[in-house]
PDB file of N, CA, C and O in Angstrom, chain B, residues numbered from 101:
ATOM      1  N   UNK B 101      52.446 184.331 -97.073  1.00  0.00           N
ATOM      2  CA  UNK B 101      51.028 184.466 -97.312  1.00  0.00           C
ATOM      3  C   UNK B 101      50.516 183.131 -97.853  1.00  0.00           C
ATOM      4  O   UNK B 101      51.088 182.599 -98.804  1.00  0.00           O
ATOM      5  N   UNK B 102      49.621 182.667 -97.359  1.00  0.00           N
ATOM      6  CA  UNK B 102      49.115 180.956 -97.827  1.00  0.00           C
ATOM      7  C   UNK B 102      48.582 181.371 -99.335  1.00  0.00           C
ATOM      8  O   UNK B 102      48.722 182.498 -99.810  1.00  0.00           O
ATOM      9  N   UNK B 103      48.079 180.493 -99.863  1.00  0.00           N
ATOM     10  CA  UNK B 103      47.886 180.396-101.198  1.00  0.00           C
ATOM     11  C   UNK B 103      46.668 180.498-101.723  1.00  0.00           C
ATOM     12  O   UNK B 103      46.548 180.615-102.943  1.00  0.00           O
ATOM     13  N   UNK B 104      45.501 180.470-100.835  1.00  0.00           N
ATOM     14  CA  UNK B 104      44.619 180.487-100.645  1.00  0.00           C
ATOM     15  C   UNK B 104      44.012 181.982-100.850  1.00  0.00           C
ATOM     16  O   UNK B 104      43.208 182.321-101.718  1.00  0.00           O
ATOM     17  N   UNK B 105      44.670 182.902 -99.704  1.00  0.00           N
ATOM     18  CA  UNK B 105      44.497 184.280 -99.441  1.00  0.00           C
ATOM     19  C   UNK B 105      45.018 185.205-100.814  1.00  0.00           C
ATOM     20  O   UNK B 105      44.340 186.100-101.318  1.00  0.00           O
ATOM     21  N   UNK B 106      46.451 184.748-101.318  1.00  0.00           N
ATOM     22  CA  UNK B 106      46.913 184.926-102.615  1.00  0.00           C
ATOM     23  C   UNK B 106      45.993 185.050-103.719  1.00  0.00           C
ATOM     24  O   UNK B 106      45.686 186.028-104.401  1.00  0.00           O
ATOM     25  N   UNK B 107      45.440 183.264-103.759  1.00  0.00           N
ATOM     26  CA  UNK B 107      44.360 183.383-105.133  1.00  0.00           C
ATOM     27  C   UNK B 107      42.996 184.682-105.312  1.00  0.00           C
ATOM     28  O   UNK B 107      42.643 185.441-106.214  1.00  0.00           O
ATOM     29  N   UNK B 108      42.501 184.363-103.780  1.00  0.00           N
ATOM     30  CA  UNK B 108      41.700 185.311-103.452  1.00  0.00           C
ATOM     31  C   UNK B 108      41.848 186.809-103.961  1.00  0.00           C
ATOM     32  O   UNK B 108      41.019 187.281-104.739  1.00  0.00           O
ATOM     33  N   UNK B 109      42.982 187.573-103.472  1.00  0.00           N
ATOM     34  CA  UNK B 109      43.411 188.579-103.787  1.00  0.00           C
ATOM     35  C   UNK B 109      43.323 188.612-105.539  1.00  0.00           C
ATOM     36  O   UNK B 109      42.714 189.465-106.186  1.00  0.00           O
ATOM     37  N   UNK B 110      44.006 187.587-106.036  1.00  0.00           N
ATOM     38  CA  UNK B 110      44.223 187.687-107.343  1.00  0.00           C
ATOM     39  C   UNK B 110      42.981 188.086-108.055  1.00  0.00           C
ATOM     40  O   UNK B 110      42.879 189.147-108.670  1.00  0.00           O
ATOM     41  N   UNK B 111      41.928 187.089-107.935  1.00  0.00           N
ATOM     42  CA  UNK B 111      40.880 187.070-108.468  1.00  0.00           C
ATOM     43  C   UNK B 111      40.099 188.344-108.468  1.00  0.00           C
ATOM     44  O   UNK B 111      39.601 188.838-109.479  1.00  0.00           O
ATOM     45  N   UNK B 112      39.998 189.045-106.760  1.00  0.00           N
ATOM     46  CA  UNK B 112      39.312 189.931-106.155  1.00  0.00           C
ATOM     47  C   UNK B 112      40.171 190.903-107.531  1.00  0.00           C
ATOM     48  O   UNK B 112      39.297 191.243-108.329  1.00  0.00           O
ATOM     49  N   UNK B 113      41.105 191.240-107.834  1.00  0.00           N
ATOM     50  CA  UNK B 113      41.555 192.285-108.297  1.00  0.00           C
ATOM     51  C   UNK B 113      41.581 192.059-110.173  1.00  0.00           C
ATOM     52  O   UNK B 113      41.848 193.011-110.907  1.00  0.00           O
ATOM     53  N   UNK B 114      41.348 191.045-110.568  1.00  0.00           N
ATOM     54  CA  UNK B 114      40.691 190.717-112.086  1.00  0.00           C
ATOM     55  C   UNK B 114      39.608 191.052-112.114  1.00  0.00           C
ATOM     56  O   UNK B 114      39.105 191.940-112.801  1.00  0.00           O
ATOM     57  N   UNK B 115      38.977 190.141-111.113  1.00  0.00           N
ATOM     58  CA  UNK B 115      37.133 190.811-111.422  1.00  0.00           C
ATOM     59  C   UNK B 115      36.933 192.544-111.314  1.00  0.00           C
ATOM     60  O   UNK B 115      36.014 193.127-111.889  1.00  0.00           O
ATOM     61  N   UNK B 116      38.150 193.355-110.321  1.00  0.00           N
ATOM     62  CA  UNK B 116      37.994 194.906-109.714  1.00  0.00           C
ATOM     63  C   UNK B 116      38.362 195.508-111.492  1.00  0.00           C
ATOM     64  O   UNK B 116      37.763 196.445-112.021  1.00  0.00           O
ATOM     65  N   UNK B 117      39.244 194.857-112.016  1.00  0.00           N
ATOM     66  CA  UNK B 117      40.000 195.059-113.324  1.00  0.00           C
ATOM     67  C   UNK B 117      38.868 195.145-114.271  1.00  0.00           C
ATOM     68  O   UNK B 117      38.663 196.232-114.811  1.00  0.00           O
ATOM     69  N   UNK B 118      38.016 194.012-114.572  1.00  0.00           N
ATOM     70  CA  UNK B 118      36.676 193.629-115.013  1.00  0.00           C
ATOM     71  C   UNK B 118      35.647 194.359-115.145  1.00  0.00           C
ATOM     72  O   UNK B 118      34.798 194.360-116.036  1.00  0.00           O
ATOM     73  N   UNK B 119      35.773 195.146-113.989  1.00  0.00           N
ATOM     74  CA  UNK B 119      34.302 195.283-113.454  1.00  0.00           C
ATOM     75  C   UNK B 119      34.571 197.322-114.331  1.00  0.00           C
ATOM     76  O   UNK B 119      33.879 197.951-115.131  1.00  0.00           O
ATOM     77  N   UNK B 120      36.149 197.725-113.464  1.00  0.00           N
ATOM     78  CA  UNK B 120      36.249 198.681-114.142  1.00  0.00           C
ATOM     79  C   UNK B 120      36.098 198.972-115.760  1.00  0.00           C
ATOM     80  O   UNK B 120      35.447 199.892-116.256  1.00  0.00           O
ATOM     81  N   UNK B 121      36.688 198.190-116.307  1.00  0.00           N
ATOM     82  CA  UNK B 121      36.843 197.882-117.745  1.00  0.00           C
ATOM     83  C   UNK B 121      35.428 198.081-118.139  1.00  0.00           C
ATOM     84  O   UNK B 121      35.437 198.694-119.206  1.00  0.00           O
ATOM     85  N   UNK B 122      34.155 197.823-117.732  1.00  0.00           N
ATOM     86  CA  UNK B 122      33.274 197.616-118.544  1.00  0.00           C
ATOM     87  C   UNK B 122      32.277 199.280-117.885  1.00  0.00           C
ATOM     88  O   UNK B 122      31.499 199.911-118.600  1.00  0.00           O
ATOM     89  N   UNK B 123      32.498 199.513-116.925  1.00  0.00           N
ATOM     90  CA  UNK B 123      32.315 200.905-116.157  1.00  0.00           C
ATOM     91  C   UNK B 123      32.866 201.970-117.349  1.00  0.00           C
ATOM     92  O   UNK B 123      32.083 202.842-117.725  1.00  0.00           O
ATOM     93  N   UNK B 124      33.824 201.917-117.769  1.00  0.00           N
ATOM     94  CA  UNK B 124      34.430 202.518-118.547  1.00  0.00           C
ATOM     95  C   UNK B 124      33.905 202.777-120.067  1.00  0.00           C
ATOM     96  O   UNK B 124      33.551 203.830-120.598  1.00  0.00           O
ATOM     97  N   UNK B 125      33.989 201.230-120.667  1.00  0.00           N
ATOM     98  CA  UNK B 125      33.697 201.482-122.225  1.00  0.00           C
ATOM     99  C   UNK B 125      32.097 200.572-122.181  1.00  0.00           C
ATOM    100  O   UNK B 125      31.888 199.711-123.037  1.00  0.00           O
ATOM    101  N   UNK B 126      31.300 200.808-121.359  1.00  0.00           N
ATOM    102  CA  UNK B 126      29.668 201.107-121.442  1.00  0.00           C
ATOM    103  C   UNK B 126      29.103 202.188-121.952  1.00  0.00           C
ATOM    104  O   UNK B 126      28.806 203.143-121.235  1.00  0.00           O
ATOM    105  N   UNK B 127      28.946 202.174-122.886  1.00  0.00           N
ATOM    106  CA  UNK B 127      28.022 203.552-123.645  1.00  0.00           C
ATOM    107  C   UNK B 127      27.060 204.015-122.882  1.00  0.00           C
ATOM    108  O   UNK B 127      26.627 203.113-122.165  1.00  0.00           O
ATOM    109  N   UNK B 128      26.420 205.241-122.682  1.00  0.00           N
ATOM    110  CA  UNK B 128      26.022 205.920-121.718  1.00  0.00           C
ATOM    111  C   UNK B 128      24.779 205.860-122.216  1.00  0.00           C
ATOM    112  O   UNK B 128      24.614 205.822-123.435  1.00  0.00           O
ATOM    113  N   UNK B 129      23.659 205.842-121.282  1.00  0.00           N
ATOM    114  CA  UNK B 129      21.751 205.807-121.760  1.00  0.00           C
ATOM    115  C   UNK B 129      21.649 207.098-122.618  1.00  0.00           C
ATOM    116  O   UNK B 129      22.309 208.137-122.649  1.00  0.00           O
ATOM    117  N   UNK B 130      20.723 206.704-123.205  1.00  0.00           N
ATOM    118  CA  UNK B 130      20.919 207.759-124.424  1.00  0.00           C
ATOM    119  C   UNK B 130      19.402 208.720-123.555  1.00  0.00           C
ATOM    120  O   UNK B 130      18.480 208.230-122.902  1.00  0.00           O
ATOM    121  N   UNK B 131      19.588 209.727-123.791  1.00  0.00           N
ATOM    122  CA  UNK B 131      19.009 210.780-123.181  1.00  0.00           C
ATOM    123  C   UNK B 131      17.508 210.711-123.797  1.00  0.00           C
ATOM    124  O   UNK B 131      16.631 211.078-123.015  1.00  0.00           O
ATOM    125  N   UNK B 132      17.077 210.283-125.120  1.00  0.00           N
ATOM    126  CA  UNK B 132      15.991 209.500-125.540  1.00  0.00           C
ATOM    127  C   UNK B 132      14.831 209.062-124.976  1.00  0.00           C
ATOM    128  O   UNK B 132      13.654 209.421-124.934  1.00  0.00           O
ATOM    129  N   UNK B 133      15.937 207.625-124.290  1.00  0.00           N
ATOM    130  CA  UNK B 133      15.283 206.616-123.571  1.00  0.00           C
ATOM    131  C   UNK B 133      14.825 207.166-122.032  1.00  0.00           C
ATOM    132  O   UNK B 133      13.738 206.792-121.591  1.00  0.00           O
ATOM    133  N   UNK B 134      15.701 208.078-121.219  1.00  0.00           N
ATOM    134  CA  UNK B 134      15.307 209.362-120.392  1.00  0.00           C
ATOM    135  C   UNK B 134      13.948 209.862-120.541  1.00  0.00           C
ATOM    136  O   UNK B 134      12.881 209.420-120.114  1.00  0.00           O
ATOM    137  N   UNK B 135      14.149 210.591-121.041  1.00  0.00           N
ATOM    138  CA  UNK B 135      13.024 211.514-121.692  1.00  0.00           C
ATOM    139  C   UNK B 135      11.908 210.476-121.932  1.00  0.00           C
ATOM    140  O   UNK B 135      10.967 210.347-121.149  1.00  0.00           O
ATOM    141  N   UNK B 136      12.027 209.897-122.815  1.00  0.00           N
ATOM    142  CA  UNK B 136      10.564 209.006-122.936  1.00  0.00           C
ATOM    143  C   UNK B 136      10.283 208.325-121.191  1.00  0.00           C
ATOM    144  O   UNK B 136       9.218 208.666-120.676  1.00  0.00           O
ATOM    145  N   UNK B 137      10.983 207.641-120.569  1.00  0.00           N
ATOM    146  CA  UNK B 137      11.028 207.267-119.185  1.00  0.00           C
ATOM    147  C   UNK B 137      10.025 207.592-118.697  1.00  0.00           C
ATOM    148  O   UNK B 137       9.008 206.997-118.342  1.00  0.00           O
ATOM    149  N   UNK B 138      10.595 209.305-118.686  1.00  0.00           N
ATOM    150  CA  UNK B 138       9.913 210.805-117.591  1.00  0.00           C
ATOM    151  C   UNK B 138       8.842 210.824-118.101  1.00  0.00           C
ATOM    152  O   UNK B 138       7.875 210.881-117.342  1.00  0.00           O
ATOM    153  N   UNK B 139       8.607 210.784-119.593  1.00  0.00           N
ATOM    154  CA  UNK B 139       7.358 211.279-119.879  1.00  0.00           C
ATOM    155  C   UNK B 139       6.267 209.945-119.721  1.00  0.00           C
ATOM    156  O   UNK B 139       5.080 210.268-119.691  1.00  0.00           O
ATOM    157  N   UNK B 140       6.566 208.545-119.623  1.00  0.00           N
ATOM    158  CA  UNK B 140       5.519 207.810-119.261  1.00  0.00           C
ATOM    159  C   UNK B 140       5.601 207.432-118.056  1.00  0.00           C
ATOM    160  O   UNK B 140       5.120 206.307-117.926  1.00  0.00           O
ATOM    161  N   UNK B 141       6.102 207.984-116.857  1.00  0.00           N
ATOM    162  CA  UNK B 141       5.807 208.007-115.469  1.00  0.00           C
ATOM    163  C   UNK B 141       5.130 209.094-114.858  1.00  0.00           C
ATOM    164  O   UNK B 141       4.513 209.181-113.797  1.00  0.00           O
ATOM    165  N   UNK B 142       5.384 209.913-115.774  1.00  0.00           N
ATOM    166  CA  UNK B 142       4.751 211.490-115.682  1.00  0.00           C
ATOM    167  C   UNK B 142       2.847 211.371-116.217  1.00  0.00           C
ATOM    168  O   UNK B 142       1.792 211.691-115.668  1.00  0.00           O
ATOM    169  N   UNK B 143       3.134 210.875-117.258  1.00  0.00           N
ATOM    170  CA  UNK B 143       1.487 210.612-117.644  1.00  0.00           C
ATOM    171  C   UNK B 143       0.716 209.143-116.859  1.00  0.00           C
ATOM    172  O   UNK B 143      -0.514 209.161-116.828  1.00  0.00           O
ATOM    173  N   UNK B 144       1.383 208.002-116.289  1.00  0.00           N
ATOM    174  CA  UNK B 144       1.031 207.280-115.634  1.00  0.00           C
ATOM    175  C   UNK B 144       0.452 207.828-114.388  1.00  0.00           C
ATOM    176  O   UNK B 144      -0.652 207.491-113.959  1.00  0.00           O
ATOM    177  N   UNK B 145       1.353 208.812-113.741  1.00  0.00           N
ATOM    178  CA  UNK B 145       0.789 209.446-112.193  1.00  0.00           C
ATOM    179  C   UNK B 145      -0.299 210.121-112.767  1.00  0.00           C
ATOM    180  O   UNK B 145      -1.418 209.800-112.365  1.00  0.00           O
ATOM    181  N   UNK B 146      -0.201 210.969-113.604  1.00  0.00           N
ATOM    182  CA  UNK B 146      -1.319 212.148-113.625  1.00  0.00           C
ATOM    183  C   UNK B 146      -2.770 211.117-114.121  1.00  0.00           C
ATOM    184  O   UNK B 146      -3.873 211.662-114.064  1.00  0.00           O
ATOM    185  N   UNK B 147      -2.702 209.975-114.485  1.00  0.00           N
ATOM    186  CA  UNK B 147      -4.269 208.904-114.473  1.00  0.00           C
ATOM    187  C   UNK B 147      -4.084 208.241-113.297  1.00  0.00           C
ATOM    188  O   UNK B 147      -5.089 208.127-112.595  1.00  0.00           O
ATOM    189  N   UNK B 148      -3.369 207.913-113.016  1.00  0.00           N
ATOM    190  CA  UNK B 148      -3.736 207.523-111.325  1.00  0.00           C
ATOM    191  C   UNK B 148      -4.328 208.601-110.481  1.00  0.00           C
ATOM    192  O   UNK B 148      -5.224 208.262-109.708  1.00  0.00           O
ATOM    193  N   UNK B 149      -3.891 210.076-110.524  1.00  0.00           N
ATOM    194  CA  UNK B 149      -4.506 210.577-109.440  1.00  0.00           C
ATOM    195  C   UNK B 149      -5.421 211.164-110.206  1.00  0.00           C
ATOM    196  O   UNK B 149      -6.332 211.713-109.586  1.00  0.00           O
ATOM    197  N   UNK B 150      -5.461 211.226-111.636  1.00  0.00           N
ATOM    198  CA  UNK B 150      -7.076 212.064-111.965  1.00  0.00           C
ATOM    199  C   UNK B 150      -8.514 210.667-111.317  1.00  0.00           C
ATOM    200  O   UNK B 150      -9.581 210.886-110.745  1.00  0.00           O
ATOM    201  N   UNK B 151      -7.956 209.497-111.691  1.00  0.00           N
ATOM    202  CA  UNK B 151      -8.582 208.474-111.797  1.00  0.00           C
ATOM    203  C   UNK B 151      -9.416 208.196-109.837  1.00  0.00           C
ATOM    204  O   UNK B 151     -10.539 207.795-109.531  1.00  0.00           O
ATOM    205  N   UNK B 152      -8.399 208.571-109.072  1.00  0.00           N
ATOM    206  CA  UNK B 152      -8.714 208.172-107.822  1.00  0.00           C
ATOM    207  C   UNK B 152      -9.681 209.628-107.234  1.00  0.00           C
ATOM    208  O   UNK B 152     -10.315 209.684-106.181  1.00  0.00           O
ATOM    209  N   UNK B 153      -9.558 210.590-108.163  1.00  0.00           N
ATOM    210  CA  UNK B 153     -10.187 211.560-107.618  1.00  0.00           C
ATOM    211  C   UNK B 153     -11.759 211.708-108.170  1.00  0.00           C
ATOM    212  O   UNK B 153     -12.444 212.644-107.759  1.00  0.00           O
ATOM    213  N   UNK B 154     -12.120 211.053-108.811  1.00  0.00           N
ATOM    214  CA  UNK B 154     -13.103 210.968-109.969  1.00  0.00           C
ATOM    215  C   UNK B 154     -13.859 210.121-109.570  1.00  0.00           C
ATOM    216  O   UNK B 154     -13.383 209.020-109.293  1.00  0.00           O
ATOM    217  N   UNK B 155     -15.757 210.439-109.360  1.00  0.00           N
ATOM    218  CA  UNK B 155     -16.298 209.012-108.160  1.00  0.00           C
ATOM    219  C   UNK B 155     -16.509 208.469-109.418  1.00  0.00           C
ATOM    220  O   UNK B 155     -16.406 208.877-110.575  1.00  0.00           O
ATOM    221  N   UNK B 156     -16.947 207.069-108.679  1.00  0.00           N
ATOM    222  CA  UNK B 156     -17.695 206.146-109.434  1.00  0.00           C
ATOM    223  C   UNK B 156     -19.047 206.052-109.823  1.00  0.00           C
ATOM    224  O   UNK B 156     -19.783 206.476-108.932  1.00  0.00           O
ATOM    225  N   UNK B 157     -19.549 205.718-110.660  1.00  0.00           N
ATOM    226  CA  UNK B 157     -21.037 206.133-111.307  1.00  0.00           C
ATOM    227  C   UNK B 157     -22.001 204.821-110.196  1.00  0.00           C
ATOM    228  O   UNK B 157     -21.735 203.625-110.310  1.00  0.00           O
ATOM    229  N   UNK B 158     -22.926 205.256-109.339  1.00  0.00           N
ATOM    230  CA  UNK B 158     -23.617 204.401-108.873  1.00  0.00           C
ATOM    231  C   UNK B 158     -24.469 203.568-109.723  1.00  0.00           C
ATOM    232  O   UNK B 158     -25.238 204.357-110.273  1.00  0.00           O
ATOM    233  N   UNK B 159     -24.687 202.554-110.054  1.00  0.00           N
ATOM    234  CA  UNK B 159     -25.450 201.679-110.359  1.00  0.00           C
ATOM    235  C   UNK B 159     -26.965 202.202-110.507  1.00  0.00           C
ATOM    236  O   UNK B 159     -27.213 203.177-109.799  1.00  0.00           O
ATOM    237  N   UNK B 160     -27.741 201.849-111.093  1.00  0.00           N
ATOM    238  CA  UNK B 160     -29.488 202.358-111.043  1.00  0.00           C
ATOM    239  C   UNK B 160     -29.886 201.134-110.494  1.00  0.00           C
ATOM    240  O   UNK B 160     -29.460 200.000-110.712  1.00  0.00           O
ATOM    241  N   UNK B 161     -30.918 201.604-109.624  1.00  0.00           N
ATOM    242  CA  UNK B 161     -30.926 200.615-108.439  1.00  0.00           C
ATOM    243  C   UNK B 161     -32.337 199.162-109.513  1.00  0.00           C
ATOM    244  O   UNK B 161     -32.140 197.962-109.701  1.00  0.00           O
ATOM    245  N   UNK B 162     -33.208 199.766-109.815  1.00  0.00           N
ATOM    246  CA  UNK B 162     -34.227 198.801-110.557  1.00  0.00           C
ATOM    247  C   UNK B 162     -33.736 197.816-112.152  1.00  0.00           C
ATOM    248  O   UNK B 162     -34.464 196.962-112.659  1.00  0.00           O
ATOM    249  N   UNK B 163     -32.604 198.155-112.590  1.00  0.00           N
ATOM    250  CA  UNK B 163     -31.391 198.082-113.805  1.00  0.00           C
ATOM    251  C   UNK B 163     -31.415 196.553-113.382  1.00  0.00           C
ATOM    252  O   UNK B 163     -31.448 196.190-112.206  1.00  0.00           O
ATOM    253  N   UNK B 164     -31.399 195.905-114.208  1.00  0.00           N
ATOM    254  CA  UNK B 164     -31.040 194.024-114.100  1.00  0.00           C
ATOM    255  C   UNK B 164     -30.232 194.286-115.066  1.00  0.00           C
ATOM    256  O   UNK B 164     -30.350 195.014-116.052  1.00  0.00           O
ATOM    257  N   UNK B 165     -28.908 193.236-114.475  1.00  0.00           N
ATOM    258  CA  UNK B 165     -27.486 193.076-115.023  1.00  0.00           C
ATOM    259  C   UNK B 165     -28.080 192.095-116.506  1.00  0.00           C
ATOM    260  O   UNK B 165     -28.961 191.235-116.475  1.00  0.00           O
ATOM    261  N   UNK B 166     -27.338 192.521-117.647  1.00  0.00           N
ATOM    262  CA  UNK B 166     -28.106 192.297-118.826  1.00  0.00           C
ATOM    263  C   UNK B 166     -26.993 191.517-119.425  1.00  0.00           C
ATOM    264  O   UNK B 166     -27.022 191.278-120.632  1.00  0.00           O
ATOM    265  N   UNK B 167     -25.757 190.992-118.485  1.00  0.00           N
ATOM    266  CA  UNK B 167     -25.274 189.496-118.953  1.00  0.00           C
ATOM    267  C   UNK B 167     -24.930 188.248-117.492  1.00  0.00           C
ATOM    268  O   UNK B 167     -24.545 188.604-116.379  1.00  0.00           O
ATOM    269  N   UNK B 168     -25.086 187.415-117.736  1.00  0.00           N
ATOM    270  CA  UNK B 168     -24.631 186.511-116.632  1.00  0.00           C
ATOM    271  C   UNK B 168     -23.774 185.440-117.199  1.00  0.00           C
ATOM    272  O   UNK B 168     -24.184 184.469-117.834  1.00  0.00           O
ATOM    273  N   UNK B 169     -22.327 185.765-116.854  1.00  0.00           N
ATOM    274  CA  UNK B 169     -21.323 185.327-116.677  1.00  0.00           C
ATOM    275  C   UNK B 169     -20.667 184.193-115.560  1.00  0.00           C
ATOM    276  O   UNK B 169     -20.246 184.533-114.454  1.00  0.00           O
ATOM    277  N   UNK B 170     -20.666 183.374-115.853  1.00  0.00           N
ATOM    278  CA  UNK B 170     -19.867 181.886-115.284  1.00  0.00           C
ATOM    279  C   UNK B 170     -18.040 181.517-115.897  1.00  0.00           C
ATOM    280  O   UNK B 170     -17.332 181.585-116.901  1.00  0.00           O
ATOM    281  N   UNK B 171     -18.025 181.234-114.884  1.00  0.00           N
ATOM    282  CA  UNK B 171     -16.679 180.716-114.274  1.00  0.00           C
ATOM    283  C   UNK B 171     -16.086 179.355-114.979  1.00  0.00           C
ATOM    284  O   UNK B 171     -16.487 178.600-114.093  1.00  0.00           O
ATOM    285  N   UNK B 172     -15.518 178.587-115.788  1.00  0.00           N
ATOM    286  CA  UNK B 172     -15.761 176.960-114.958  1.00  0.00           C
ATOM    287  C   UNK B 172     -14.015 176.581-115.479  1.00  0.00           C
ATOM    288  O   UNK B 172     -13.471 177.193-116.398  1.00  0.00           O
ATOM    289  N   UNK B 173     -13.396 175.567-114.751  1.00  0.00           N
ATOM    290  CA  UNK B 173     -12.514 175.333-114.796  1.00  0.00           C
ATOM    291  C   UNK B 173     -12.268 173.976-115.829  1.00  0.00           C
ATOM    292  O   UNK B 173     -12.693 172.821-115.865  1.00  0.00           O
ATOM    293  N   UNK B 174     -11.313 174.827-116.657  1.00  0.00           N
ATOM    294  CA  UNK B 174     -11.526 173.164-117.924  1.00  0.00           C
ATOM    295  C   UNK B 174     -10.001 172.153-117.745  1.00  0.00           C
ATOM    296  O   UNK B 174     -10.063 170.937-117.924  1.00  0.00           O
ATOM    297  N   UNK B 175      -8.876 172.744-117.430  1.00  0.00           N
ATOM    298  CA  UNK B 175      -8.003 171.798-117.382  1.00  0.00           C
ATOM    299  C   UNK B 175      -7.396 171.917-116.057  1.00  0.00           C
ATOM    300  O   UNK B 175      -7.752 172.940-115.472  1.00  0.00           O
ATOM    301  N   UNK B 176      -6.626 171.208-115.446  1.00  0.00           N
ATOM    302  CA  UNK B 176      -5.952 171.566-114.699  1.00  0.00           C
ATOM    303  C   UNK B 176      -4.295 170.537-114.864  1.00  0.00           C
ATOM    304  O   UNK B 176      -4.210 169.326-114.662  1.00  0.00           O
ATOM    305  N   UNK B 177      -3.319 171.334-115.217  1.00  0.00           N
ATOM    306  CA  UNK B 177      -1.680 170.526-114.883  1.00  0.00           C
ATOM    307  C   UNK B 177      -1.142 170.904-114.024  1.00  0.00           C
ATOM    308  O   UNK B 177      -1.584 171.595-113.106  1.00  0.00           O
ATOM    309  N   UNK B 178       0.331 170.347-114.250  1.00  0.00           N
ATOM    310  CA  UNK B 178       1.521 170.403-113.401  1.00  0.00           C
ATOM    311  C   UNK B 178       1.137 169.752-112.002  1.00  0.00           C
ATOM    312  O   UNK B 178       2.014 169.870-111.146  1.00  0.00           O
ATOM    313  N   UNK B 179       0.175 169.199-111.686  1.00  0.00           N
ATOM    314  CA  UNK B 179      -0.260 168.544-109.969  1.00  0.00           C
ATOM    315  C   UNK B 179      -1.058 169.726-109.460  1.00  0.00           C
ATOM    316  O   UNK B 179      -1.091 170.099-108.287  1.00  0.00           O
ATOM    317  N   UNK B 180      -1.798 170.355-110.644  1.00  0.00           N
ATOM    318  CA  UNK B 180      -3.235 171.629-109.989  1.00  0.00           C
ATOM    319  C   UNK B 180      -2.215 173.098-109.700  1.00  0.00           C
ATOM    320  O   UNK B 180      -2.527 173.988-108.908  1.00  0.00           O
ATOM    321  N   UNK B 181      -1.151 173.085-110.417  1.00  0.00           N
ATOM    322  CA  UNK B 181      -0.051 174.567-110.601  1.00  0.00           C
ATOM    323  C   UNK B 181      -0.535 175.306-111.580  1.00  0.00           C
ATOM    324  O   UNK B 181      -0.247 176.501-111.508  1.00  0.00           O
ATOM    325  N   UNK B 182      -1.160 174.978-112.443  1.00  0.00           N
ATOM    326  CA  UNK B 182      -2.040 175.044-114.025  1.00  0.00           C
ATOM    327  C   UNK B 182      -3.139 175.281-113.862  1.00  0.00           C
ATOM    328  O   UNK B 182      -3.625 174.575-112.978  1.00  0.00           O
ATOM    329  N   UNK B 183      -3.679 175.831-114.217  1.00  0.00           N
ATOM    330  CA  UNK B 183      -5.091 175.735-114.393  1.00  0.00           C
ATOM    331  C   UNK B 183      -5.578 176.504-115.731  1.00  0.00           C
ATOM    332  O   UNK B 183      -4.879 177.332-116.315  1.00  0.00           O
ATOM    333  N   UNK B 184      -6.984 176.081-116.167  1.00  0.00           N
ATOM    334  CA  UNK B 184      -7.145 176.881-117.357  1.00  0.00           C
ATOM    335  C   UNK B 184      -8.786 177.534-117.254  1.00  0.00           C
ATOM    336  O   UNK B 184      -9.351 176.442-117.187  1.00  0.00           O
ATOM    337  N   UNK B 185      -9.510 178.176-117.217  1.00  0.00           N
ATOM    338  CA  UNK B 185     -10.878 178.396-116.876  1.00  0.00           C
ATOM    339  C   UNK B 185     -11.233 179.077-118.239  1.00  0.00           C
ATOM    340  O   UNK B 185     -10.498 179.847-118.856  1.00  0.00           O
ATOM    341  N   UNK B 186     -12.623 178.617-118.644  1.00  0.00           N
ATOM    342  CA  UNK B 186     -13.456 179.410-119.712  1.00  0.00           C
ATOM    343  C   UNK B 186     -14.315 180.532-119.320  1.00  0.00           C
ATOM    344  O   UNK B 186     -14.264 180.650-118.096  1.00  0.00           O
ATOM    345  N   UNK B 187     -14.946 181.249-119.764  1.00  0.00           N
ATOM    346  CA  UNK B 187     -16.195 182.124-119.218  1.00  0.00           C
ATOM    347  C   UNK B 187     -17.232 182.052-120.193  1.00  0.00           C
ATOM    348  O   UNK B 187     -17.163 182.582-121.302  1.00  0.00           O
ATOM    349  N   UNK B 188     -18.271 181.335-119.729  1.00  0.00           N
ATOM    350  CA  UNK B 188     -19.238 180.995-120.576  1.00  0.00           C
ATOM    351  C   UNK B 188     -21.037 181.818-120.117  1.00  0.00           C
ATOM    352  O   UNK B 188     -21.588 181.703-119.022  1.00  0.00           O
ATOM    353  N   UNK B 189     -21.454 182.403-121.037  1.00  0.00           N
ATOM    354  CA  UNK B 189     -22.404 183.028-120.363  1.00  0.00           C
ATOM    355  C   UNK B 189     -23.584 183.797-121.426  1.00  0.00           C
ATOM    356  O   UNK B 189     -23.221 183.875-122.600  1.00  0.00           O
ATOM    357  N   UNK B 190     -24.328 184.104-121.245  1.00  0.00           N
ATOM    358  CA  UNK B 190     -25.155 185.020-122.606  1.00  0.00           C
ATOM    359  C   UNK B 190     -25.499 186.579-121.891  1.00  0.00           C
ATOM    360  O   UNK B 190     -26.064 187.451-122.552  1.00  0.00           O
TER     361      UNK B 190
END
């Protein structure tokens, strides 16, 4: 068997050794962290679908928007990867 295929094997069966070893004496998720899980994926869905079922309040059509808000860009780094923007407005 070349020496090559040997090491291979060797290794393949330390890391299999390894891998079991820690499969083994890994302490198990504590039923806790479960439970809390369920219960904030459980209350996340139920506002997503109350939320998507629920219209949106139309606008009053004669109503003037009673702030005006601007944009402006104050720094820019890294070669324009960065950027930093304020919002300036009354």
């Amino acid at each position: 068997m070349p020496i090559i295929k040997r090491f291979k094997e060797y290794v393949k069966s330390k890391f299999n050794r390894l891998a079991d070893w820690v499969t083994n004496h890994a302490p198990p998720v504590p039923k806790i962290v479960d439970d809390a899980r369920n219960f904030v994926k459980n209350n996340v869905q139920r506002l997503r679908s109350k939320k998507s079922l629920e219209p949106e309040p139309e606008p009053e059509p004669n109503q003037e928007e009673p702030h005006n808000f601007e944009i402006h860009e104050t720094e820019v780094a890294l070669d324009g990867t960065a950027r930093r923007y304020s919002i300036g407005g009354s």
